[in-house]
MITORSE-564341 format. One record per atom (N, C-alpha, C): residue number from 1; atom name; x, y, z. Coordinates in steps of 0.1 Angstrom, whole numbers. Atoms other than C-alpha are relative to their C-alpha. Layout:
// MITORSE-564341
(pt NUM,CA,(X,Y,Z))
...
This chain:
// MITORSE-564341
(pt 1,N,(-4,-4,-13))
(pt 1,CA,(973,1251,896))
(pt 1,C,(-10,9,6))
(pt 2,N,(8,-16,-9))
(pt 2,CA,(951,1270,922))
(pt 2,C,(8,11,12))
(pt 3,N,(-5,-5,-6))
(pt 3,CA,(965,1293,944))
(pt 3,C,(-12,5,12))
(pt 4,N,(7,-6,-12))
(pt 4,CA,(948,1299,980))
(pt 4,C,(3,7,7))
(pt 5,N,(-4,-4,-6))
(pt 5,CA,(948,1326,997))
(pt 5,C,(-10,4,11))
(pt 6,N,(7,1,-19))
(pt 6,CA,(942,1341,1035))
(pt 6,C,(10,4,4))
(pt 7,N,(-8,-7,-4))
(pt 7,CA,(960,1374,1043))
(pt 7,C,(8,-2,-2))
(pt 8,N,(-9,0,6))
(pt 8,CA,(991,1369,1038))
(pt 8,C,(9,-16,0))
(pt 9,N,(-5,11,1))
(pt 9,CA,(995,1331,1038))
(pt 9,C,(-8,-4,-20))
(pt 10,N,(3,3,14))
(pt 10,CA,(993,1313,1003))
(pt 10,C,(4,-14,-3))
(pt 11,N,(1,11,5))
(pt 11,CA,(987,1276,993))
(pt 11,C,(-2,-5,-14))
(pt 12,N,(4,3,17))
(pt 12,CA,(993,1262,957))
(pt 12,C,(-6,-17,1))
(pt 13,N,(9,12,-1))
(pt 13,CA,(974,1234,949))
(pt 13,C,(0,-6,-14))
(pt 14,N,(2,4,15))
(pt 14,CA,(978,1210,921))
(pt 14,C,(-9,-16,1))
(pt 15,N,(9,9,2))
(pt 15,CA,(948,1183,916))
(pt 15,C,(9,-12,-10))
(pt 16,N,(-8,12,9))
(pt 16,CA,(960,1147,903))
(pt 16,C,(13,1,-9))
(pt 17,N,(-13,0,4))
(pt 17,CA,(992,1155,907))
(pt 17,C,(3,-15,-5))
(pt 18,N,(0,13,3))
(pt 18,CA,(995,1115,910))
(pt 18,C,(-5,-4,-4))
(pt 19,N,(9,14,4))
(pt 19,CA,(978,1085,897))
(pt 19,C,(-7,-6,12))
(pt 20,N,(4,6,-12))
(pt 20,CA,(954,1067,920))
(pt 20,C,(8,-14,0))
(pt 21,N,(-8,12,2))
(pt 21,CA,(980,1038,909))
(pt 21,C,(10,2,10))
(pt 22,N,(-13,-4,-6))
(pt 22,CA,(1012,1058,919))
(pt 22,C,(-8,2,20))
(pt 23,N,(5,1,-15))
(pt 23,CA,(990,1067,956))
(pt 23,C,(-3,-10,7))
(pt 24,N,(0,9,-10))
(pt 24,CA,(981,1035,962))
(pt 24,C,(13,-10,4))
(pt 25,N,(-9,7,-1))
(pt 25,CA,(1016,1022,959))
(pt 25,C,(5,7,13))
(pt 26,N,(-5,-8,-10))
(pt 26,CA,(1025,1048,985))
(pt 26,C,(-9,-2,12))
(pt 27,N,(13,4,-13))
(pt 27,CA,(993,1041,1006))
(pt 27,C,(3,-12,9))
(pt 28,N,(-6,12,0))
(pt 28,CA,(1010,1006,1007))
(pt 28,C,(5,-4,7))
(pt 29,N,(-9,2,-3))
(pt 29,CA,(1036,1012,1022))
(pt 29,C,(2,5,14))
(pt 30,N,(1,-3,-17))
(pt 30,CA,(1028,1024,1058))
(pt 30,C,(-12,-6,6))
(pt 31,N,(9,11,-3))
(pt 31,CA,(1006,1002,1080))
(pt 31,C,(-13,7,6))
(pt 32,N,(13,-12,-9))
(pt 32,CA,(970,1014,1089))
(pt 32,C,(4,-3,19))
(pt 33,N,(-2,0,-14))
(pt 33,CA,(969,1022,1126))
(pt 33,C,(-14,-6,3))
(pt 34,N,(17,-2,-9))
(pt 34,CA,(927,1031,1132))
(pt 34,C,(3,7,12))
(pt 35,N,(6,-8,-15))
(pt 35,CA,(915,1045,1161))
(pt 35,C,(11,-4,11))
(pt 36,N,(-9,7,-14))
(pt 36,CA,(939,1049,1190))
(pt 36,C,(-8,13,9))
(pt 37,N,(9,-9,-9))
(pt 37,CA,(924,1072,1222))
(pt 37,C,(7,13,-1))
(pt 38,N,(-12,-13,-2))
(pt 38,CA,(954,1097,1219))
(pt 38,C,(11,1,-13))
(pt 39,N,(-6,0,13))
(pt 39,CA,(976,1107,1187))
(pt 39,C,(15,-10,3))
(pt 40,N,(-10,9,-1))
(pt 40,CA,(1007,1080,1185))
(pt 40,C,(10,10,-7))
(pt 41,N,(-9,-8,9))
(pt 41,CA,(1041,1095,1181))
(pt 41,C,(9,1,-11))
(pt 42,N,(-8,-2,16))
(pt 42,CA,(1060,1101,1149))
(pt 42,C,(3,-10,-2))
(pt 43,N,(-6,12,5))
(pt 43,CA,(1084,1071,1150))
(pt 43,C,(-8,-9,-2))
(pt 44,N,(8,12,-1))
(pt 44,CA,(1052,1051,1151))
(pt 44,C,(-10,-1,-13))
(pt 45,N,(10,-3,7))
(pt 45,CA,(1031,1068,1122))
(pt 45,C,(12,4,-15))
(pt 46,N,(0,-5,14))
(pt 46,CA,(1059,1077,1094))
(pt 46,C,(12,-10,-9))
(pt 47,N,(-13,5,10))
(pt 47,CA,(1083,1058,1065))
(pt 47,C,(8,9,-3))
(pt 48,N,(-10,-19,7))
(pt 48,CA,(1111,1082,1052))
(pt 48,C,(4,-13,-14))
(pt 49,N,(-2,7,12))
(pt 49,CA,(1111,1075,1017))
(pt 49,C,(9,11,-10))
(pt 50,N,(-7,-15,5))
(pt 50,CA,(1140,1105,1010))
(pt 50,C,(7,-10,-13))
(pt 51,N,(-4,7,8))
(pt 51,CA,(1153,1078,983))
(pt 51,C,(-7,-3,-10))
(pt 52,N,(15,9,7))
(pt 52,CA,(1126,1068,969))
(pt 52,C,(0,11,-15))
(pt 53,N,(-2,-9,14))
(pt 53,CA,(1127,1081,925))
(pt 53,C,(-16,11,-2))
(pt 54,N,(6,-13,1))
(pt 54,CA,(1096,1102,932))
(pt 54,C,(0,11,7))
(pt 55,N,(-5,-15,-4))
(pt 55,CA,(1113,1129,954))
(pt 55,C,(6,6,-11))
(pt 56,N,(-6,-4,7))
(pt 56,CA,(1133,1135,923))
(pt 56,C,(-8,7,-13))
(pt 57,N,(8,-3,10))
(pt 57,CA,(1106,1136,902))
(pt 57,C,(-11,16,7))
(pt 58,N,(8,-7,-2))
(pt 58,CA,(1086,1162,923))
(pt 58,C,(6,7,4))
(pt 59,N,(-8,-12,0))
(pt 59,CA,(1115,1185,930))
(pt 59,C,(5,4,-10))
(pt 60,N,(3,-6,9))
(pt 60,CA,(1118,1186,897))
(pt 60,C,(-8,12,-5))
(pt 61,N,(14,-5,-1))
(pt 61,CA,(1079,1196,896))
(pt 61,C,(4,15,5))
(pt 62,N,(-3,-6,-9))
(pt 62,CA,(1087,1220,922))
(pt 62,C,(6,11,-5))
(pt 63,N,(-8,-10,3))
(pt 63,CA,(1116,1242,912))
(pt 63,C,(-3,6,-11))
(pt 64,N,(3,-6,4))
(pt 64,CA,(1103,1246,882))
(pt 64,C,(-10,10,-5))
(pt 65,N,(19,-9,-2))
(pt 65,CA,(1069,1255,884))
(pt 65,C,(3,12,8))
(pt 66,N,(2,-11,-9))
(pt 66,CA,(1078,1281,911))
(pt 66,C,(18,6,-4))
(pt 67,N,(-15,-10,4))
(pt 67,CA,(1115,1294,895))
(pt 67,C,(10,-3,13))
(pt 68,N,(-4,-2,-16))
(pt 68,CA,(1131,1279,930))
(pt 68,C,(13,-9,-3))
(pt 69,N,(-12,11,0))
(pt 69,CA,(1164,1257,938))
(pt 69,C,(-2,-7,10))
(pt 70,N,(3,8,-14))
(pt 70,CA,(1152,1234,967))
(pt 70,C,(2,-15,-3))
(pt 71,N,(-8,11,-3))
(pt 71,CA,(1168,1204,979))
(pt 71,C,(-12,-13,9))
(pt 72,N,(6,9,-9))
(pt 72,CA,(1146,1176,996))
(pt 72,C,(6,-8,11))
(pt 73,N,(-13,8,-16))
(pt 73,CA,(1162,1173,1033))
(pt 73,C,(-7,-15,3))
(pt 74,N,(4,13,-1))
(pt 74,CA,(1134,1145,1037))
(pt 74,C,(-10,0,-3))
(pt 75,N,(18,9,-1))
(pt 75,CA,(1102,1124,1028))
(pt 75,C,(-1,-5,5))
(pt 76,N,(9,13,-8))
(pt 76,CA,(1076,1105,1045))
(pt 76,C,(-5,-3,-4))
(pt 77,N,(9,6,-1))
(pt 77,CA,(1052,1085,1042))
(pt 77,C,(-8,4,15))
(pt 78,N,(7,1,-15))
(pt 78,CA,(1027,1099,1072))
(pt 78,C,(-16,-8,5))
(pt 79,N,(14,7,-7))
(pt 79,CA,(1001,1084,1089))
(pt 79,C,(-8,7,10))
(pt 80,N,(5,-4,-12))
(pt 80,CA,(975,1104,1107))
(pt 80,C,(-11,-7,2))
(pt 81,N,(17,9,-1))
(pt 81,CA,(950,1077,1120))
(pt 81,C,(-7,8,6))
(pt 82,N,(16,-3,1))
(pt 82,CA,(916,1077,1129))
(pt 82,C,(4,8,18))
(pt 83,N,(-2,-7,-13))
(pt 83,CA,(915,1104,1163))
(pt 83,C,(12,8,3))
(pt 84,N,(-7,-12,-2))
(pt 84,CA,(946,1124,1157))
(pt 84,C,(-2,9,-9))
(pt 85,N,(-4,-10,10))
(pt 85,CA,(956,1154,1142))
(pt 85,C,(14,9,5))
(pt 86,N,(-11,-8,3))
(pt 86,CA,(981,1180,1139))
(pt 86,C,(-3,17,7))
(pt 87,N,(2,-16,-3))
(pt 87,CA,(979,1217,1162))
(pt 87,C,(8,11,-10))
(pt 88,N,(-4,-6,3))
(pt 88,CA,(988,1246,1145))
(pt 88,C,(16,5,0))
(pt 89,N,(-14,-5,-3))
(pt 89,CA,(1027,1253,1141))
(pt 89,C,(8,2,-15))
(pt 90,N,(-8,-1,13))
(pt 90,CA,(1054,1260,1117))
(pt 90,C,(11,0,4))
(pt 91,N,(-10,10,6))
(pt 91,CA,(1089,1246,1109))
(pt 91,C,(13,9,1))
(pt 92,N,(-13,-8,-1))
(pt 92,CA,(1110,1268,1130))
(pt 92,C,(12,-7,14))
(pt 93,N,(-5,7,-10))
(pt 93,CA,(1124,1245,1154))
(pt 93,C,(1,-16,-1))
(pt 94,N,(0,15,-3))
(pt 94,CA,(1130,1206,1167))
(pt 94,C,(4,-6,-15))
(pt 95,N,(-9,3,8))
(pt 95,CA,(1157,1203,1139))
(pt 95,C,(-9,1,-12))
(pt 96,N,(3,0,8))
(pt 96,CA,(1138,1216,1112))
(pt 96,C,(-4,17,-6))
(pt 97,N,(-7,-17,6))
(pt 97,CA,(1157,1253,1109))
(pt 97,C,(-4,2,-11))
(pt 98,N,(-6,-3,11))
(pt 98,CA,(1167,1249,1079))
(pt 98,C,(-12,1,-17))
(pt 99,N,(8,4,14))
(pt 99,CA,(1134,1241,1059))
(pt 99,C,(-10,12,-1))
(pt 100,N,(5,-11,1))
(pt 100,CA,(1115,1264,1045))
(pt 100,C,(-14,-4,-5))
(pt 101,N,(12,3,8))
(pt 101,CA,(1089,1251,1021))
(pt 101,C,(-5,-15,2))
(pt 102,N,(1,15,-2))
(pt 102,CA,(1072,1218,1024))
(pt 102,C,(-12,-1,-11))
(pt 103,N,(9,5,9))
(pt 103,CA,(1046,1198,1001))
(pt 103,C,(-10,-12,7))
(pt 104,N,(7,7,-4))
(pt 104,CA,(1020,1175,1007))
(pt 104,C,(-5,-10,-7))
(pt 105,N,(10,9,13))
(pt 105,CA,(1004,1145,984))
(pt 105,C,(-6,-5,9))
(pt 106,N,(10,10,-7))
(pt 106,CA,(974,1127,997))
(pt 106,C,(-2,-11,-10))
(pt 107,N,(3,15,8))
(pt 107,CA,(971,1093,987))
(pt 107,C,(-14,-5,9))
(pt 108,N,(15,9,-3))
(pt 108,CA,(938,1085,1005))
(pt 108,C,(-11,11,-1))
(pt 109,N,(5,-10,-10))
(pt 109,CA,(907,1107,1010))
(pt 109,C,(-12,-9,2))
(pt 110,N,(9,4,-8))
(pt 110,CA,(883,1083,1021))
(pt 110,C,(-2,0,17))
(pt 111,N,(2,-6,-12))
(pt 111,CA,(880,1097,1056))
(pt 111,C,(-8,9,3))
(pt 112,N,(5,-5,-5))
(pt 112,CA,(863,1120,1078))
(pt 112,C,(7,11,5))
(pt 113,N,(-9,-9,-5))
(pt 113,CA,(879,1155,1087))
(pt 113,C,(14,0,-7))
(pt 114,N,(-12,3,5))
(pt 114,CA,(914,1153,1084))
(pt 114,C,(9,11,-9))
(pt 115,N,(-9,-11,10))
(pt 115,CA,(917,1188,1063))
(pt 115,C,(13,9,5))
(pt 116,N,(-10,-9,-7))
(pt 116,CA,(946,1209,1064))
(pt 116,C,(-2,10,2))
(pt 117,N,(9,-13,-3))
(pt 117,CA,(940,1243,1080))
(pt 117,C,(13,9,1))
(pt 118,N,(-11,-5,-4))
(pt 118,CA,(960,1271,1084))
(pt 118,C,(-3,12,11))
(pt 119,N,(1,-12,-9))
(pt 119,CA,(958,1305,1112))
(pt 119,C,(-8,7,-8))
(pt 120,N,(8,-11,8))
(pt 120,CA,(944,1325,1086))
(pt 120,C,(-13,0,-6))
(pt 121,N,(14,4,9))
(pt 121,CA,(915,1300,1076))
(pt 121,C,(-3,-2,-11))
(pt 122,N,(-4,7,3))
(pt 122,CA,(930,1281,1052))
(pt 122,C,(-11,-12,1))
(pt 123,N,(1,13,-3))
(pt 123,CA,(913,1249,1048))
(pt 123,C,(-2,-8,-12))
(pt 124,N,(-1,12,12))
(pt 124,CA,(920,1219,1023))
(pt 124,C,(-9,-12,-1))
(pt 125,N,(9,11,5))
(pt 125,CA,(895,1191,1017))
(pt 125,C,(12,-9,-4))
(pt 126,N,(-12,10,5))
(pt 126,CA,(926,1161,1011))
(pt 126,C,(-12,-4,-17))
(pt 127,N,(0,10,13))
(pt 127,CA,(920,1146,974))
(pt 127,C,(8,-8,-4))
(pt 128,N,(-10,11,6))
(pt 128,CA,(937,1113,963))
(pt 128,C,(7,6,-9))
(pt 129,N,(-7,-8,7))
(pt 129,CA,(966,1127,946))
(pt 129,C,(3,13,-3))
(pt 130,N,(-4,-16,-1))
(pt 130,CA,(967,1164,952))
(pt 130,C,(15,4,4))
(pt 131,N,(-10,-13,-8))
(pt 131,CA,(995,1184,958))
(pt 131,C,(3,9,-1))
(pt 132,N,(1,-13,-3))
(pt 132,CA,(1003,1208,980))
(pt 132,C,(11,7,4))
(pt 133,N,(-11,-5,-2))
(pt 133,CA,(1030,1237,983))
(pt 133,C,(2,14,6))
(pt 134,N,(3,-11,-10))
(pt 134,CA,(1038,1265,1012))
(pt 134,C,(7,2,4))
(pt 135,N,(-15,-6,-5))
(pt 135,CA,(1060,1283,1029))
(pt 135,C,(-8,-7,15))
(pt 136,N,(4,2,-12))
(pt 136,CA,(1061,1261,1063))
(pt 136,C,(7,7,13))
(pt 137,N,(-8,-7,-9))
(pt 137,CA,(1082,1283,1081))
(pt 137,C,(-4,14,9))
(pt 138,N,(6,-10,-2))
(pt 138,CA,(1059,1312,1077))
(pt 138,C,(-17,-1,3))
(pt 139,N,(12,5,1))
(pt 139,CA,(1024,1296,1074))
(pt 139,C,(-6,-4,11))
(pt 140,N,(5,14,-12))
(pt 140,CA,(1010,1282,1107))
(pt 140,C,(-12,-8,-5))
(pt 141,N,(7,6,10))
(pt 141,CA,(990,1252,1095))
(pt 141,C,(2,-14,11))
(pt 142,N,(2,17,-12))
(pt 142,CA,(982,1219,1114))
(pt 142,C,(-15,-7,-11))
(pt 143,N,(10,9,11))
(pt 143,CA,(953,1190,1102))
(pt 143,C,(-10,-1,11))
(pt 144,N,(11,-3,-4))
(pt 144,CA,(920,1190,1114))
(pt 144,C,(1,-18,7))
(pt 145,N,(3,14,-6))
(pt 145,CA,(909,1155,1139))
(pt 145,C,(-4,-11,-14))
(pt 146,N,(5,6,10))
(pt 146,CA,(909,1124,1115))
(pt 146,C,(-11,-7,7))
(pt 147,N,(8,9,-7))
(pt 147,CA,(879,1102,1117))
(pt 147,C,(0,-12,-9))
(pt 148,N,(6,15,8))
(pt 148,CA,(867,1068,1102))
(pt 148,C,(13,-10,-3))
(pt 149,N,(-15,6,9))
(pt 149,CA,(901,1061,1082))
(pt 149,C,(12,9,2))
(pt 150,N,(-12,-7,2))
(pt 150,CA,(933,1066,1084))
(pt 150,C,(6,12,-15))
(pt 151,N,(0,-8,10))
(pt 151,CA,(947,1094,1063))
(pt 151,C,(16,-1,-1))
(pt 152,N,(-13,2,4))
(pt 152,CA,(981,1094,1043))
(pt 152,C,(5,4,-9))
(pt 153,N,(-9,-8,11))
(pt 153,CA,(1005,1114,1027))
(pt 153,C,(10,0,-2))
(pt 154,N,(-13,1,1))
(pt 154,CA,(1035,1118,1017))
(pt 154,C,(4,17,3))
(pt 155,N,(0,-14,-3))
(pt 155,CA,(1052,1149,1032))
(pt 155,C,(14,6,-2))
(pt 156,N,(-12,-2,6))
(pt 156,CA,(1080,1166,1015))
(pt 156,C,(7,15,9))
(pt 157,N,(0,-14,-10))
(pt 157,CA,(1103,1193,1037))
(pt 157,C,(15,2,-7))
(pt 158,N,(-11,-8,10))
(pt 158,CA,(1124,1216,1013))
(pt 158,C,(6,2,6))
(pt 159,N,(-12,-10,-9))
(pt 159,CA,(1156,1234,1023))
(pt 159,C,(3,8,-16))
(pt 160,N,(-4,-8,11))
(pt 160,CA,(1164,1262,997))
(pt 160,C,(19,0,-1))
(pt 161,N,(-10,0,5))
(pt 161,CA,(1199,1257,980))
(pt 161,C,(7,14,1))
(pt 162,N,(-14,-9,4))
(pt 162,CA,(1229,1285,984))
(pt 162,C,(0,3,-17))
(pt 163,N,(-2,6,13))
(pt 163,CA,(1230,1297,950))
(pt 163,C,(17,6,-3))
C-alpha cells in the first residue's frame, strides 16, 4: 500500500490489486465510445455492476485493511472516453449524501492523460489494476482530459454502516 499525501487530503493506493485477466473481463463489459467533441452523459458511459461477486470481494479488501464497516451503495463500470474528463468535485450532493468513501480500479492504462487529480495536487498516473481509496466527500478530485483511448474503471461509492 502507498499512501499520498497533499495537505490534508490522503489517497491509498494498492498496485495489482487485479489481474490483467480479472481487468480485462471488466474492460469487456462496457462499450468503447472514442472521441466525441463534448463529454457524453453518465447514462451513456456507465454499467452498475453493484451485484457483480467482486464488490464483495473488495469490500472485504476494504474494511479490513482500513478497520472500517462500509457497505457498497453502488458499482460501475465507467467510461471516460477519448476528450472528456471529470472537474473537480466531491460527493456531497445529486443523491450521493450518504457516501463517504469511494474506490477506483483501472482496468486500462493505455491512454493519454486521463490521471486522477485532486485540489491539493494530487495526481495518479491510472495503472491496469490499481486501486484506489479516499474520502470523496472531503477530497475534491476530478480526472484529467482523456486522449487517444478510452479509459475504464470500475468505481466503487461507500456508505459507512451505523454500528
Amino acid at each position: 500500500m502507498e499512501k499520498i499525501e497533499a495537505k490534508n487530503e490522503e489517497v491509498f493506493v494498492f498496485k495489482n490489486y487485479l489481474s490483467k485477466k480479472q481487468c480485462n473481463k471488466y474492460f469487456k463489459m462496457i462499450h468503447d465510445i472514442g472521441y466525441r467533441d463534448r463529454t457524453l452523459p453518465w447514462h451513456v458511459r456507465i454499467v452498475d455492476i453493484t451485484k457483480d461477486p467482486i464488490v464483495e470481494k473488495v469490500t472485504k479488501f476494504i474494511n479490513k485493511t482500513f478497520n472500517l464497516n462500509l457497505t457498497a451503495a453502488q458499482v460501475e463500470i465507467q467510461n471516460h472516453h477519448v476528450n472528456s474528463s471529470s472537474e473537480l468535485h466531491i460527493h456531497d450532493h445529486l443523491g450521493r449524501e450518504s457516501i463517504t468513501y469511494n474506490s477506483l480500479i483501472y482496468l486500462n492504462e493505455d491512454f493519454d492523460g486521463g490521471h486522477f487529480i485532486t485540489k491539493n495536487g494530487i495526481k495518479i498516473k491510472p495503472e491496469k489494476g490499481m486501486l484506489t481509496f479516499f474520502n470523496g466527500q472531503t477530497i475534491w478530485h476530478g480526472v484529467e482530459t482523456v486522449k487517444n483511448k478510452d479509459r475504464k474503471t470500475l468505481i466503487f461509492w461507500w456508505r459507512t454502516n451505523d454500528i
